[in-house]
mmCIF file as gemmi writes it, N, C-alpha and C atoms, coordinates in Angstrom:
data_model
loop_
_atom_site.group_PDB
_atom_site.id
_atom_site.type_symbol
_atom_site.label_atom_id
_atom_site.label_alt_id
_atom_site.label_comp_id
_atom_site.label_asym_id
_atom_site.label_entity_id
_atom_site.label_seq_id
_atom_site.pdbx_PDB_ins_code
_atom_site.Cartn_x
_atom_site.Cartn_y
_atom_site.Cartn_z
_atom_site.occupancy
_atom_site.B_iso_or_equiv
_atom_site.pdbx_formal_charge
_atom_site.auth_seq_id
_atom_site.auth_asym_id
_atom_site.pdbx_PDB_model_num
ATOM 1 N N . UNK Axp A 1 ? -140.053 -19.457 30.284 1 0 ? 1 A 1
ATOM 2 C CA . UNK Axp A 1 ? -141.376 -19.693 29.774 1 0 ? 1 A 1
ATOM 3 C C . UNK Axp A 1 ? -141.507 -21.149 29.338 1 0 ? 1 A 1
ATOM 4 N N . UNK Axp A 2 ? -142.309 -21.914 29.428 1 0 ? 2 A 1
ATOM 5 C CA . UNK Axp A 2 ? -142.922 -23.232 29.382 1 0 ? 2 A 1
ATOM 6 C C . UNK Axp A 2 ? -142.743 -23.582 27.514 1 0 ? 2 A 1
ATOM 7 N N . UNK Axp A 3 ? -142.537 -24.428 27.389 1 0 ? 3 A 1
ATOM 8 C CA . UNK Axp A 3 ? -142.457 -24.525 25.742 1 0 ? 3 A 1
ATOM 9 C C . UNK Axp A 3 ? -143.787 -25.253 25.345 1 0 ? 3 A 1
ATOM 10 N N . UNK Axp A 4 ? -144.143 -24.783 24.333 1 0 ? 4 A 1
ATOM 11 C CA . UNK Axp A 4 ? -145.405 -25.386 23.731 1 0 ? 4 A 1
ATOM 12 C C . UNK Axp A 4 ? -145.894 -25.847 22.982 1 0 ? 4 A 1
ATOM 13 N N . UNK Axp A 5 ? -146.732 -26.731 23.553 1 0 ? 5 A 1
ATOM 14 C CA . UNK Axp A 5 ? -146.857 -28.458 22.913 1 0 ? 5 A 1
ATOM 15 C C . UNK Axp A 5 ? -147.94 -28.484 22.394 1 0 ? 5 A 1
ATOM 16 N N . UNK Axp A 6 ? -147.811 -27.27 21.059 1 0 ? 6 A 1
ATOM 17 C CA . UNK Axp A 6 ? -148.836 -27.298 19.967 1 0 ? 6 A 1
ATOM 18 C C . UNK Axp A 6 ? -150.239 -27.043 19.936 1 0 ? 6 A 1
ATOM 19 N N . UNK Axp A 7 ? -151.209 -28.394 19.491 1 0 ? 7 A 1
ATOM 20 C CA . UNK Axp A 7 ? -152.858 -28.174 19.854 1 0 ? 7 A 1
ATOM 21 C C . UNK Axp A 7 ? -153.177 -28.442 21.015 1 0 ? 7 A 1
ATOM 22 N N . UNK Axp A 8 ? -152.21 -29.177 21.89 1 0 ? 8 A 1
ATOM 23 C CA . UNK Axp A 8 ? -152.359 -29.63 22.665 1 0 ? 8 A 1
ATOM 24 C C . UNK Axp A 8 ? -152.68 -28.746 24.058 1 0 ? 8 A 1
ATOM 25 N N . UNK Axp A 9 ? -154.011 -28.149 24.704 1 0 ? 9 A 1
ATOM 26 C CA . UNK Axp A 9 ? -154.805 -27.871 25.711 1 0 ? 9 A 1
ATOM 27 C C . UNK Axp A 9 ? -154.979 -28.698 26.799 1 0 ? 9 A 1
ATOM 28 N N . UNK Axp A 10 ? -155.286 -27.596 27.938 1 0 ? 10 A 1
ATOM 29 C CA . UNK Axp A 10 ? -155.115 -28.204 28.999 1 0 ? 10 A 1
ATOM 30 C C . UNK Axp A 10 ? -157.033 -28.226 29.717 1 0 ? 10 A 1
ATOM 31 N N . UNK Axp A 11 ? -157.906 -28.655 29.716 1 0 ? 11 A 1
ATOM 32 C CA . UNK Axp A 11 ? -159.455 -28.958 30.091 1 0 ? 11 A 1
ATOM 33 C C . UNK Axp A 11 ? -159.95 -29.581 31.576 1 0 ? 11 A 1
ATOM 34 N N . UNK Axp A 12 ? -160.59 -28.891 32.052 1 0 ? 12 A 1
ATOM 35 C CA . UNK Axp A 12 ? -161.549 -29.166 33.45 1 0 ? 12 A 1
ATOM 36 C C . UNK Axp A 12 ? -162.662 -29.966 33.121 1 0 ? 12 A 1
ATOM 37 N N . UNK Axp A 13 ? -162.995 -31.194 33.212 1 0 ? 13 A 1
ATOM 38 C CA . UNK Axp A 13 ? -163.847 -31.398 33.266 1 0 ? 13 A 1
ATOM 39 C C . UNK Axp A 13 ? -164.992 -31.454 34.352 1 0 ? 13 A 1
ATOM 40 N N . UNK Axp A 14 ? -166.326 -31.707 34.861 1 0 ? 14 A 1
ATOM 41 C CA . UNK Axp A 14 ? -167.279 -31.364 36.033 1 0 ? 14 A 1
ATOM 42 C C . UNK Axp A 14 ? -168.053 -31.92 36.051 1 0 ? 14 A 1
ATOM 43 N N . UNK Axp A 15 ? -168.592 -32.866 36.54 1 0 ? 15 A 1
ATOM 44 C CA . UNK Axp A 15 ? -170.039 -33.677 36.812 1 0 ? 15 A 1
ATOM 45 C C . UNK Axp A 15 ? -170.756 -33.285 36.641 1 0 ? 15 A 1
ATOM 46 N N . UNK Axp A 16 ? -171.709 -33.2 35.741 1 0 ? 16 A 1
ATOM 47 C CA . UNK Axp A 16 ? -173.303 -32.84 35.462 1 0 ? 16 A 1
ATOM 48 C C . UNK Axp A 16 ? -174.149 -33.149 36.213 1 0 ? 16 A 1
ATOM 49 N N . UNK Axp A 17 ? -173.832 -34.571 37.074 1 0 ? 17 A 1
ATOM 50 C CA . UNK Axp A 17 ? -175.039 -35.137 38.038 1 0 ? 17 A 1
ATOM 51 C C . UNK Axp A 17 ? -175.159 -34.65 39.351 1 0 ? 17 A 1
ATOM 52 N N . UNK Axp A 18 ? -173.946 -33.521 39.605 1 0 ? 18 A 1
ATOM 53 C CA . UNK Axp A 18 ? -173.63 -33.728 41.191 1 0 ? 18 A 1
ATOM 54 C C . UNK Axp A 18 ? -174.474 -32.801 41.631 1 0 ? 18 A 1
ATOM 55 N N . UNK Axp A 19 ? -174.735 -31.764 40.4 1 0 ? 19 A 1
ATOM 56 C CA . UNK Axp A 19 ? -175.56 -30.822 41.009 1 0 ? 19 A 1
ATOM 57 C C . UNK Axp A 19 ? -177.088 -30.331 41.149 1 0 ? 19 A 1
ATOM 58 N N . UNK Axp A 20 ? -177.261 -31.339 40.787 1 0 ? 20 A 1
ATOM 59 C CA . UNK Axp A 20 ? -178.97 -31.862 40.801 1 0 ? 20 A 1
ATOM 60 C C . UNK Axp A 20 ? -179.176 -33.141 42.375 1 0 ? 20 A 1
ATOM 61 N N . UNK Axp A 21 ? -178.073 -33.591 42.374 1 0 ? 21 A 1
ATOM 62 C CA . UNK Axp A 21 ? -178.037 -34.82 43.951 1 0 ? 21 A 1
ATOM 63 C C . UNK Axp A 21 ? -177.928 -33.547 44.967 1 0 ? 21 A 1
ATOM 64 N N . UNK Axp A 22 ? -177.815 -32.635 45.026 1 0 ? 22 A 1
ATOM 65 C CA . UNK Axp A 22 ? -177.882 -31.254 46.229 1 0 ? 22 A 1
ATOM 66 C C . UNK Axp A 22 ? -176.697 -31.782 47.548 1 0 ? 22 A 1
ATOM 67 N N . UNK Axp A 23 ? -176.041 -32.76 47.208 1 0 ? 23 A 1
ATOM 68 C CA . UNK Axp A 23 ? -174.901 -33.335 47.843 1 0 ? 23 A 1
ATOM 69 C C . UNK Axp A 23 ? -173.584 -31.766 48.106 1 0 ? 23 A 1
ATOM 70 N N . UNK Axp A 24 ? -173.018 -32.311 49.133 1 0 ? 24 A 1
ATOM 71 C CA . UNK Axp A 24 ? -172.08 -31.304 49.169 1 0 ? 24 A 1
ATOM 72 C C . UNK Axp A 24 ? -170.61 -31.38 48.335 1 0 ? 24 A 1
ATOM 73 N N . UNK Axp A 25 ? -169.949 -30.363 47.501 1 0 ? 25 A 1
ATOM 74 C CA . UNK Axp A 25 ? -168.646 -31.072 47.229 1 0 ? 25 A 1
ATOM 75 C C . UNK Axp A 25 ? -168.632 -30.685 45.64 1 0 ? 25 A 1
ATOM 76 N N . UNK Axp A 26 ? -167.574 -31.233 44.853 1 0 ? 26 A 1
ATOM 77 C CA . UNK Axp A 26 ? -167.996 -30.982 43.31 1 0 ? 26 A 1
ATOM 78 C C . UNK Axp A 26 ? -166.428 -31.985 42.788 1 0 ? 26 A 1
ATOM 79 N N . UNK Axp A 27 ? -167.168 -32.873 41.878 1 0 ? 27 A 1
ATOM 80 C CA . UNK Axp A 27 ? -165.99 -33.587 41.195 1 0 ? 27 A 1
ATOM 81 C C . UNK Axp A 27 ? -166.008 -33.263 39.906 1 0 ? 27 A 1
ATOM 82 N N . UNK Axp A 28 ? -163.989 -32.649 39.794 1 0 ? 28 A 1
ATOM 83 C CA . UNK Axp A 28 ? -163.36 -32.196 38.662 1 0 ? 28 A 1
ATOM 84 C C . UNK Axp A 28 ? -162.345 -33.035 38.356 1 0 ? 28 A 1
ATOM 85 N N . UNK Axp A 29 ? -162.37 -33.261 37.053 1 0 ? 29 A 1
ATOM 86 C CA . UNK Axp A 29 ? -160.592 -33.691 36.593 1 0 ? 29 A 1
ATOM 87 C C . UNK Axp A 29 ? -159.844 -32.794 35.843 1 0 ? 29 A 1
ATOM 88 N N . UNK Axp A 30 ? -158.684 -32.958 35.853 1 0 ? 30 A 1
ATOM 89 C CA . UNK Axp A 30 ? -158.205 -32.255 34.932 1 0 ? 30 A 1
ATOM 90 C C . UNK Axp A 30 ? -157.299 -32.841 33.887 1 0 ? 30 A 1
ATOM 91 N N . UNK Axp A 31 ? -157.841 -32.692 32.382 1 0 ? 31 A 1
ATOM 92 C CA . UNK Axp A 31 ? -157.182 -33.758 31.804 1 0 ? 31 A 1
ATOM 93 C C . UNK Axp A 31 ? -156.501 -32.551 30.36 1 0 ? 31 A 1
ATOM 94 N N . UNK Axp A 32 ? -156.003 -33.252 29.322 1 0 ? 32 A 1
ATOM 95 C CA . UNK Axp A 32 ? -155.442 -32.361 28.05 1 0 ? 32 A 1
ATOM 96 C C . UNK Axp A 32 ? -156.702 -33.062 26.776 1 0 ? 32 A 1
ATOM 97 N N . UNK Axp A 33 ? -156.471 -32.33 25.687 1 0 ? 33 A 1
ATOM 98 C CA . UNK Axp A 33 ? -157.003 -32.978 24.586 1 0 ? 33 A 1
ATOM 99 C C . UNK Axp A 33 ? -156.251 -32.247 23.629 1 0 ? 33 A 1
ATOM 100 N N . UNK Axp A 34 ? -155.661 -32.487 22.089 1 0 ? 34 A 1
ATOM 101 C CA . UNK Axp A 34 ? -155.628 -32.25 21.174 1 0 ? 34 A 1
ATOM 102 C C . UNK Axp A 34 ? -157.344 -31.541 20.488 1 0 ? 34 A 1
ATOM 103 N N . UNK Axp A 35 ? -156.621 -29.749 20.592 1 0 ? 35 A 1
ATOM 104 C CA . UNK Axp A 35 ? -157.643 -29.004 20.27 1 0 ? 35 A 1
ATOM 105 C C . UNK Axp A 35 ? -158.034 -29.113 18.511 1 0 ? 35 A 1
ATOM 106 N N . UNK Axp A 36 ? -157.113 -29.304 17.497 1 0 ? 36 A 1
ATOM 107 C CA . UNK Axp A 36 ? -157.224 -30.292 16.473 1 0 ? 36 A 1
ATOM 108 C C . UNK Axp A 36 ? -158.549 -30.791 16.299 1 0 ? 36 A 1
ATOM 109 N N . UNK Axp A 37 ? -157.706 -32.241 16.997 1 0 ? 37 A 1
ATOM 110 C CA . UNK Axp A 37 ? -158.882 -33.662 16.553 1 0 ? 37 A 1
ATOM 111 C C . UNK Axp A 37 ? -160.159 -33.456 17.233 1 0 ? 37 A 1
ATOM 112 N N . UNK Axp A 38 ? -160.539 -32.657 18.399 1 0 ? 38 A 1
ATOM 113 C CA . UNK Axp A 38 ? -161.508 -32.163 18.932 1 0 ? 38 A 1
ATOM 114 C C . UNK Axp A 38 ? -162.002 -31.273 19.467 1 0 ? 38 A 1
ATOM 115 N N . UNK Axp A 39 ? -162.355 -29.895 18.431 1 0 ? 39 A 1
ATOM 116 C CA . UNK Axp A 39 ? -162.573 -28.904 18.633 1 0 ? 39 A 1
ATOM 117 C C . UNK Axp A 39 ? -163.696 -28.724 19.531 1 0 ? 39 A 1
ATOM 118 N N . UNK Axp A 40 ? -164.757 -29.591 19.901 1 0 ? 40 A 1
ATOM 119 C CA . UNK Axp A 40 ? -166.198 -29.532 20.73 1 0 ? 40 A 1
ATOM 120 C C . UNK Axp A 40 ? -165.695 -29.449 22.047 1 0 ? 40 A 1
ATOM 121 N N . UNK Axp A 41 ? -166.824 -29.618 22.777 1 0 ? 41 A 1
ATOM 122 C CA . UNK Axp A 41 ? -166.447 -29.771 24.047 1 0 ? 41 A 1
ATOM 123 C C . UNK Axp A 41 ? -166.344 -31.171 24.205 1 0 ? 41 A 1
ATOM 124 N N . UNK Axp A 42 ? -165.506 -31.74 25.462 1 0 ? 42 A 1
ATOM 125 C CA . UNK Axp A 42 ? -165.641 -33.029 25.57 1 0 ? 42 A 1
ATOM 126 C C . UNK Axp A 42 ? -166.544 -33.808 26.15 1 0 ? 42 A 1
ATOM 127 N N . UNK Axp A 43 ? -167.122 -34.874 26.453 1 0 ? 43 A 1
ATOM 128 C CA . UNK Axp A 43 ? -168.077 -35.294 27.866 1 0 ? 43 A 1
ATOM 129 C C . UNK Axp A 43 ? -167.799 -36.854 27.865 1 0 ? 43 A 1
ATOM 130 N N . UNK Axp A 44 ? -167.287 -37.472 28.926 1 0 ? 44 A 1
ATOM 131 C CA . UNK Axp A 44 ? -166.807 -38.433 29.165 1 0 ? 44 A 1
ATOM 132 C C . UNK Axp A 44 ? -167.201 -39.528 30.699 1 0 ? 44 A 1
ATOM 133 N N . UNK Axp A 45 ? -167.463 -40.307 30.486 1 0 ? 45 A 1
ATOM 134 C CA . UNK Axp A 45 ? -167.912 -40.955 31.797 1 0 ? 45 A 1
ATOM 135 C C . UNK Axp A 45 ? -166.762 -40.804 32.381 1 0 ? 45 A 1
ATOM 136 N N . UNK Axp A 46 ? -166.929 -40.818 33.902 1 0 ? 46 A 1
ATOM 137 C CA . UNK Axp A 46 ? -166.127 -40.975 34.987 1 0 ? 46 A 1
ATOM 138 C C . UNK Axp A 46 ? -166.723 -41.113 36.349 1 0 ? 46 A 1
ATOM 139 N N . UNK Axp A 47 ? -165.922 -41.327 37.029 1 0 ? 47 A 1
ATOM 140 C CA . UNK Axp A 47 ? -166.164 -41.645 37.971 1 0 ? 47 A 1
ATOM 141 C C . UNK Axp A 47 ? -166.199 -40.473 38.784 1 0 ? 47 A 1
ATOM 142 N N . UNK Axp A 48 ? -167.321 -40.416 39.916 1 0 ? 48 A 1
ATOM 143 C CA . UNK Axp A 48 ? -167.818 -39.283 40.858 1 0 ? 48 A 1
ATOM 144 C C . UNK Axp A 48 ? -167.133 -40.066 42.483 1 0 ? 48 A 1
ATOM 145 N N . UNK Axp A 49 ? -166.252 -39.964 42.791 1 0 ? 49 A 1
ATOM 146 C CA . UNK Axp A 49 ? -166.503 -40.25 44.54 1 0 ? 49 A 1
ATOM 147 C C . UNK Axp A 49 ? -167.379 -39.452 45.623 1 0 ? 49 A 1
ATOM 148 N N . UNK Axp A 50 ? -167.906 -38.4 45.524 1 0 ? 50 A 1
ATOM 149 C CA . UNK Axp A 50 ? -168.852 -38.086 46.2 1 0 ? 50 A 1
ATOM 150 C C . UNK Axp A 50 ? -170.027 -39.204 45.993 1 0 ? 50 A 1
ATOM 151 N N . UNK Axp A 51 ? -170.618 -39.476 44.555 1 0 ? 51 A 1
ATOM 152 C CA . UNK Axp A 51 ? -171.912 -40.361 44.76 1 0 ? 51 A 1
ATOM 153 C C . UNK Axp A 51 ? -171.86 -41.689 44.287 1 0 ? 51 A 1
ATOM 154 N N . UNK Axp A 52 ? -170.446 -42.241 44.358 1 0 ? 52 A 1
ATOM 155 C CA . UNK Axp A 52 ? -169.804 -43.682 44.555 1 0 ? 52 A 1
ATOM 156 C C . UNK Axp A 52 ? -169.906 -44.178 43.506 1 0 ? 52 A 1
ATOM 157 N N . UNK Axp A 53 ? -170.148 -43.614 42.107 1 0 ? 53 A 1
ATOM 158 C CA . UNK Axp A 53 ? -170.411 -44.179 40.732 1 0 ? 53 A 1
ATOM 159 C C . UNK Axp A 53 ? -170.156 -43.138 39.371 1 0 ? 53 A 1
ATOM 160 N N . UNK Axp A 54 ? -170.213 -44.033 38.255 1 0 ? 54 A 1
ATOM 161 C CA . UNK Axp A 54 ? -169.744 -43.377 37.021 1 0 ? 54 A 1
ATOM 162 C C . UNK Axp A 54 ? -170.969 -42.336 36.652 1 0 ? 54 A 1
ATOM 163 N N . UNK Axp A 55 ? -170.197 -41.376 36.395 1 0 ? 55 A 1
ATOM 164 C CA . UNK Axp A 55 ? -171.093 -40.505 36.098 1 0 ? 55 A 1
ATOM 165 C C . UNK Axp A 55 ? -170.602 -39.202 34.821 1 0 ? 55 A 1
ATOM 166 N N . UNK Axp A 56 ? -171.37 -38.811 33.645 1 0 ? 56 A 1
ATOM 167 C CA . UNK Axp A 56 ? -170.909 -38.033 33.318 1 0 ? 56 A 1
ATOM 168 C C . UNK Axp A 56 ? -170.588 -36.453 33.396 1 0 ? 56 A 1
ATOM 169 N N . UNK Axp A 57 ? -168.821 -36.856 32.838 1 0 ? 57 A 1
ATOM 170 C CA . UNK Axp A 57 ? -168.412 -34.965 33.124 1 0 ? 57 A 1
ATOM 171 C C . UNK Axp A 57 ? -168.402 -34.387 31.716 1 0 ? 57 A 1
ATOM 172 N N . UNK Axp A 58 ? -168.639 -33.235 31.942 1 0 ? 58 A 1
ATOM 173 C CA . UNK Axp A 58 ? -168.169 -32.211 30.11 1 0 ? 58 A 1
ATOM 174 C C . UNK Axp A 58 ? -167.263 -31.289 30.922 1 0 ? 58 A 1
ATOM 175 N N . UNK Axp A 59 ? -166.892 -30.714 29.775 1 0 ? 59 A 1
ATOM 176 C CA . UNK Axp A 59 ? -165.603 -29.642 29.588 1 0 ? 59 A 1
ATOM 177 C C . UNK Axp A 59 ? -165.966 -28.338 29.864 1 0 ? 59 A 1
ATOM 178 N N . UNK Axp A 60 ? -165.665 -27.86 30.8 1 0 ? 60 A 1
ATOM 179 C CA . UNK Axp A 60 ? -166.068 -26.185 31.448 1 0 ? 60 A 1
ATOM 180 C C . UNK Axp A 60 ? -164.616 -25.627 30.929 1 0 ? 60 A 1
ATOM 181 N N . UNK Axp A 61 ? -165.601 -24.034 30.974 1 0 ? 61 A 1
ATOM 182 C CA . UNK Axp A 61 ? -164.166 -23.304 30.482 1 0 ? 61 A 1
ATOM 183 C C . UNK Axp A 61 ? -164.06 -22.359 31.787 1 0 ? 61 A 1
């Protein structure tokens, strides 16, 4: 079994913009956060390669 590294969660984040552009495809990352220091959801610019620019993602469960 995997040992475990506390508050520390594992989060999907998903483009909000991609699915209003009716484009084909869907950009995810997958990143951690300390569930702790940030119990909310997250939402963070990033970058989309489907629509060649920064765009923001939030935290799906």
């Amino acid at each position: 079994m995997a040992k475990s590294k506390g508050n520390r969660i594992q989060v999907i984040l998903q483009c909000t913009e991609h699915k209003e552009s009716g484009m084909p495809g869907m950009s995810r990352y997958i990143t951690t956060k300390n569930k702790k220091n940030t119990p909310d959801r997250l939402e963070i610019k990033k970058f989309n390669p489907v629509l060649k620019r920064m765009t923001v993602h939030k935290e799906i469960k």
